[in-house]
C-alpha positions as CSV (number, residue, x, y, z in Angstrom):
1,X,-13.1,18.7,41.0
2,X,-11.9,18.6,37.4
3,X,-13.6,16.1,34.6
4,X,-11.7,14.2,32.9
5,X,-12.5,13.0,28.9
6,X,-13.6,9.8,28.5
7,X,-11.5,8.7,25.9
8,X,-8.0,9.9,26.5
9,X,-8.6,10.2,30.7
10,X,-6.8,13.6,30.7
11,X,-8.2,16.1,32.8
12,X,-10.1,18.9,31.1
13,X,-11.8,22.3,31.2
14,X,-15.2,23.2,30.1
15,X,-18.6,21.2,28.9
16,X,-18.7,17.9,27.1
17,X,-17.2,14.5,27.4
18,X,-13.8,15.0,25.5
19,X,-11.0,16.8,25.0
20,X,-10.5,19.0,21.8
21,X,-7.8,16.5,20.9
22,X,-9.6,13.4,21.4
23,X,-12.8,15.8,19.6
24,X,-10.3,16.5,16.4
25,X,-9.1,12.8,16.3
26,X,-12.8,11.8,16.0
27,X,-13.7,14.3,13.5
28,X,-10.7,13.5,11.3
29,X,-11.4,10.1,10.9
30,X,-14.9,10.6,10.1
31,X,-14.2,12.8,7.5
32,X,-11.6,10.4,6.2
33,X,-8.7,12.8,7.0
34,X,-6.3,9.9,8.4
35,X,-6.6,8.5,5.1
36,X,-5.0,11.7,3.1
37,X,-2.9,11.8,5.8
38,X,-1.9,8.5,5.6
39,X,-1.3,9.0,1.6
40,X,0.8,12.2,2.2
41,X,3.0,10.3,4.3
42,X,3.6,8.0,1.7
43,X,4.4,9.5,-1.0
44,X,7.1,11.7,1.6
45,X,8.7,8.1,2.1
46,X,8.2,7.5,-1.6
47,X,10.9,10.3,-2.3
48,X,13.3,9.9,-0.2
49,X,12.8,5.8,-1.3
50,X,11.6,3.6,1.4
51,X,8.8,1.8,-0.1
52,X,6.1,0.5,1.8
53,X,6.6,-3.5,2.5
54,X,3.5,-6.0,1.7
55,X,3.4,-9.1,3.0
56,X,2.2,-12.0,1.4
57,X,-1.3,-11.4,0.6
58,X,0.7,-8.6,-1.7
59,X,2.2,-10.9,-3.7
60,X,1.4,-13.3,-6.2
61,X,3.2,-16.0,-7.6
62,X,4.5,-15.4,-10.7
63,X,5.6,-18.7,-11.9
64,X,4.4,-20.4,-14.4
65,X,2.5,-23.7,-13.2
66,X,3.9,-27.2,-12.8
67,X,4.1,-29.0,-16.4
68,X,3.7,-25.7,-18.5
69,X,6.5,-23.4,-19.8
70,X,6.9,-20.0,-19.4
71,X,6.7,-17.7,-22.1
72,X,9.6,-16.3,-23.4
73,X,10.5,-13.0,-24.3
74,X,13.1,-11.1,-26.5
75,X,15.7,-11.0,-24.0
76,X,16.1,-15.1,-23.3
77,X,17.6,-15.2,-26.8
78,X,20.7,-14.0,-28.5
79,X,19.2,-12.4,-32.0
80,X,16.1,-11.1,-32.9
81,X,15.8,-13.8,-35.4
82,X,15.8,-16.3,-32.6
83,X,13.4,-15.0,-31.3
84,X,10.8,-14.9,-34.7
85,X,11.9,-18.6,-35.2
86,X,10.9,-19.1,-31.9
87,X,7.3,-17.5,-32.4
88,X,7.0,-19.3,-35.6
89,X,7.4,-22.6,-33.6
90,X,4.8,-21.7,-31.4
91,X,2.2,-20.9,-34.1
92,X,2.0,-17.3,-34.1
């Protein structure tokens, strides 16, 4: 009668509880491997330019608050000058 592993239920040969597979997949995440793995696989997706998608704990909001304005920068105006005036006016 054969034994079967106790993980995976596939039928297997020799001593033990598990299956050299199941036995690897244990090993490699206690040795962190699915985490290189896992980085590798990125940075493949990374060239060819899918980009991994975060939800919305990823994200934070970038506006400025309610009542205050956003800073601006050198591109919102037309002339560099602007754009000292601009500082000047705000005390810098």
């Amino acid at each position: 009668m054969p034994k079967y592993c106790r993980i995976c239920g596939r039928p297997m040969k020799g001593e033990g509880d598990f299956c050299e597979a199941c036995q690897e997949s244990i090993r490699a995440e206690a040795m962190g491997k699915h985490r290189k793995v896992a980085k590798e696989a990125q940075k493949g997706l990374d060239r060819v330019g899918v980009r991994e998608r975060k939800g919305a704990e990823g994200k934070e909001d970038r506006r400025a608050p309610q009542g205050e304005e956003e800073e601006k920068k050198p591109h919102h105006f037309k002339s560099m000058a602007e754009y000292l005036e601009y500082l000047k006016g705000k005390g810098r």
